[in-house]
Each structure stands twice: as structure tokens, then as C-alpha cells.
Steps between C-alpha positions, in 0.01 A plus 500: 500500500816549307743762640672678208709832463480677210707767321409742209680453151595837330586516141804752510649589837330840605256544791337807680883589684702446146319533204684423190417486093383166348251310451630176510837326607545129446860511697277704804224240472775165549667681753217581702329177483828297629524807810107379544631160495775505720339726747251230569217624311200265434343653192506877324255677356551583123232838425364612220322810433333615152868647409725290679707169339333191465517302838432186321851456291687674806371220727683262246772691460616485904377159520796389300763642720311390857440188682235521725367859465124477439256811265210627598480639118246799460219438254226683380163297337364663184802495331567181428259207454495286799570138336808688386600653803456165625766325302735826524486444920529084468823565234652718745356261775714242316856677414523642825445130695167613634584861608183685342250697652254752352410837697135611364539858493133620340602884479369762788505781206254502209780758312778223536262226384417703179820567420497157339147527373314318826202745548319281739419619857706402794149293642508321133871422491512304852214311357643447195818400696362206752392308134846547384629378810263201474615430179861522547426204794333257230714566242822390733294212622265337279624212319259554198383786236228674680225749355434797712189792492529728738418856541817643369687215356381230249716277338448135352769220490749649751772316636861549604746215392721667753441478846685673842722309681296607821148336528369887483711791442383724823290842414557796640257771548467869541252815557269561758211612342168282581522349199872416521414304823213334376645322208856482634399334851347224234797438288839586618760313708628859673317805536785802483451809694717807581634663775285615774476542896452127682124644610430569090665160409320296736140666395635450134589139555177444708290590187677296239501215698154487550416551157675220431400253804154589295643289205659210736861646435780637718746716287845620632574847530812707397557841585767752311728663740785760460785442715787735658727344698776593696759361757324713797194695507612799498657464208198360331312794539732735380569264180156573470533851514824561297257291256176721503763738422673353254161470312365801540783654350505251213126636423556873540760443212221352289667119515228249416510254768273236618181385373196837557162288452346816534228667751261267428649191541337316800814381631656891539149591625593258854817555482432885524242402777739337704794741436248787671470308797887567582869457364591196757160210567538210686862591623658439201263540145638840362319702279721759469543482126116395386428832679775737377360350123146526576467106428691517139761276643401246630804445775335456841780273693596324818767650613743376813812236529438130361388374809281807539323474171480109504291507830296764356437274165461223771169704662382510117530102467341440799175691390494307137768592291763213407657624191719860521591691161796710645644723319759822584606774324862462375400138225791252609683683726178452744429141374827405657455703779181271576680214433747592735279537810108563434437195290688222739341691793151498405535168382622388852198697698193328267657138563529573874176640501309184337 
């Protein structure tokens, strides 16, 4: 299993603790990609949302000004035809010297999916999501035109003259629905979950996996994380604090921040679960925040010194999960921060561990 950390790529520099105006920032996006860089990240996640930029483009765009900094690039089927999806992910395969990777992102919320006229249900679009998946794979591998029928695809004469530099760009995968395990545990190369207590992760891993063992496959599994970090951990904890603060304020003045996904959304629904069982699980998982929001942020974090919050993320890899998507509060100023201690340290606790 490949061990990766993972960062999250904002368009503009705002976040929960300093939102800003702007939608998008091309000098933000180059400087926050080389801080990924240089910090030792593996790969960042660019998002996309039914309002948000186009992930696509802004994957090219920081490819040019990084070296080794690998995309997990946000992309939702029904949109775009798969054959051309295909060639979009092998182009940027290509220019960026085999640093691609597509994050299958099938939409929790029926209200987001409409927005750009997808009225399918959320069963029907993970269905509708393992053939696009299956097509993106022979399209970056077959050698010849193929025809194809399927259920929600059909196509004659496709090919892609263009192919990745790596054999198979990997596939990320995300929701937690039935049906999201189901067809993801047969297609993708990572399943990505969010964060919960070790007990919840291990049950959530448990099921994937054997989903998947049912299909003959083994994915890897990456979990999202918020981080605060501090030199002791006292002063953690009351970064944390001055934080909650910080936002609380920020929303009693009416600021916009962060992204609400609403009530409904299954992914507030646990976090709200797990927020009622306390402000402080497993020692150092605070939900602090998710509670004071009610689950519209979605900001539940491990909080402690580098060391501290490494051998916590170490407990998490030794129960399944080998990639980390870490991500603070304050954009760059906390990418460095990780690169200054977190990063090197975690790094140095999974190769001792095996």
C-alpha cells in the first residue's frame, strides 16, 4: 500500500478562521501549491462543488509551477461524457509527467446535483458512476476504437489517441451510502472517508473492504483530517479554543465561511452523531466546532503537538488508513507549519512502523 499525505487546494486564500472575498486567485493557487510542495506534501485535493471553479484547468494551472506535487482532481460523472473525460485526465496525465488522479465525487445532495440539471437519484448516480469509471479505465488503456452499450453510456468508435503517462490514473472514491460502497469497492484505487472516532473508522473500513474482497480487490483508504498543532499541548487546545471563537464570532456577524452542505447531508448527519458523544474522543479528536455549528462546518480536528497528532494519525494507519488529507485552518500559514514538524514526523513513525 502506498503511503501518501495529502493537502486541500483552495481557490482564494480564506478558510473558516479568515474568510476573505474572491472567488478565485491564480497568485493564491501557485503559492499554495509550491508551500504543498515544499512542505512535503504527496498530492492535494482540488474540489469542486456545483458553484465552485473548475478543478480541472486549476489542476493544470499548479502543475506548471510544481515538481512533484500530485491531484487528486474532483470530478463529477453526468456532466461530461466519459470518453471525454477520459482524454481531459490522460492530457493532464501527460503535461503534468504523470501527476493525475481523479476523485469520483457522485453528489450526497439531490439539490446540488440539480443545480446543473442531474435529476437522477443518489442510488442511480453511483450506478451510473462505476460505468463511467469503467470506461475511463478502457479508454486510457485500450489500444483500439472500442464500441460500448451499457446501461447509462453507449458510444461506438471510442478511442483516446492520448494516453496517461501512468499505466492507470488511480480513482478515488467517496460516500457511504450502500450504493456508494457497492460500486466504489468494484472500481476505485482509494476509497475516501472523513473524519471519525478509530472505533467508527475501523467498522467503516471493515465494511468497504469486504465489499470489495467480494470482487477480488483490495482498495487503499484515505481519510480527511483537520489538524491544530501547536509546540505543547496546552497550547494546542487553547489554539483550538481562541479558534471556535474566532469563528463563532465571524458567523454572528453574518460572514459566509466554510462550505454548509446542509441538514441533510449524510456526512453532517455523523458528524453531528459523533460531536454528541463529547467535545474531546479518543484523547485527542475535537469536536468542539462540528458541535457549536450543529454539523454545518465540517471542522472536527486532531488537536495536540506534532508528535502528539502524528501518533494519533499513526493509530489510524495501523487500522487501514495509508493516505492522510490534512488540512488546518489558516491556508499556507498551516501548510508550512506541517511541513515544519507534522509532515517529517509522521513520515518518520509509518516507516518505523513497517
Amino acid at each position: 500500500m502506498a503511503f501518501e499525505v495529502v493537502g486541500l487546494h483552495f481557490f482564494a486564500d480564506s478558510s473558516e478562521a479568515h474568510p476573505v472575498r474572491g472567488v478565485y486567485d491564480p497568485q493564491f493557487l501557485r503559492d499554495y501549491a509550491v508551500a504543498h510542495e515544499e512542505a512535503g506534501f504527496d498530492r492535494v485535493l482540488v474540489g469542486q462543488t456545483a458553484t465552485w471553479p473548475d478543478p480541472l484547468s486549476t489542476a493544470a494551472h499548479i502543475a506548471a509551477v510544481t515538481k512533484t506535487l500530485k491531484f487528486m482532481v474532483a470530478h463529477r460523472p453526468g456532466f461530461i461524457a466519459p470518453t471525454m473525460a477520459a482524454r481531459m485526465f490522460a492530457t493532464l496525465d501527460r503535461a503534468s509527467g504523470g501527476r493525475a488522479g481523479v476523485h469520483i465525487i457522485t453528489g450526497a445532495s439531490d439539490v446540488e446535483t440539480q443545480a446543473d440539471g442531474d435529476y437522477l437519484t443518489k442510488e442511480q448516480r453511483y450506478h451510473r458512476s462505476r460505468e463511467y469509471v469503467e470506461i475511463l479505465r478502457r479508454m486510457w488503456s485500450s489500444e483500439v476504437p472500442f464500441d460500448h452499450a451499457g446501461e447509462w453510456y453507449r458510444f461506438n468508435g471510442a478511442f483516446a489517441l492520448v494516453k496517461p503517462v501512468q499505466e492507470q490514473i488511480p480513482v478515488f472514491w467517496a460516500g457511504n451510502s450502500d450504493a456508494a460502497v457497492q460500486m466504489g469497492a468494484q472500481v476505485c484505487d482509494v476509497y475516501a472517508i472523513g473524519p471519525a472516532t478509530l472505533a467508527d473508522t475501523r467498522a467503516t473500513i471493515a465494511r468497504f473492504k469486504q465489499e470489495a474482497a467480494l470482487h477480488g480487490r483490495d482498495p487503499d483508504v484515505s481519510m480527511s483530517m483537520r489538524v491544530i498543532v501547536a509546540d505543547t499541548e496546552d497550547a494546542a487546545w487553547e489554539k483550538a479554543e481562541r479558534l471556535l471563537g474566532t469563528v463563532m464570532d465571524h458567523l454572528a456577524s453574518g460572514k459566509q465561511i466554510g462550505r454548509d452542505k446542509g441538514e441533510s447531508d449524510p456526512g453532517t448527519l455523523a458528524l453531528k452523531r459523533q460531536a454528541a458523544m463529547g467535545d474531546r474522543l479518543d484523547e485527542r479528536l475535537w469536536t468542539g466546532m462540528t458541535r457549536a455549528t450543529e454539523g454545518r462546518l465540517h471542522a472536527t480536528a486532531l488537536v495536540g503537538t506534532p508528535d502528539q497528532v502524528a501518533a494519533a494519525l499513526e493509530q489510524y494507519h495501523a487500522i487501514g488508513v495509508n493516505r492522510f488529507l490534512l488540512n488546518g485552518f489558516y491556508t499556507i500559514e498551516d501548510v508550512r507549519l506541517f511541513g515544519e514538524g507534522l509532515v517529517p514526523v509522521l513520515r518518520k513513525r509509518i516507516a518505523a512502523a513497517g
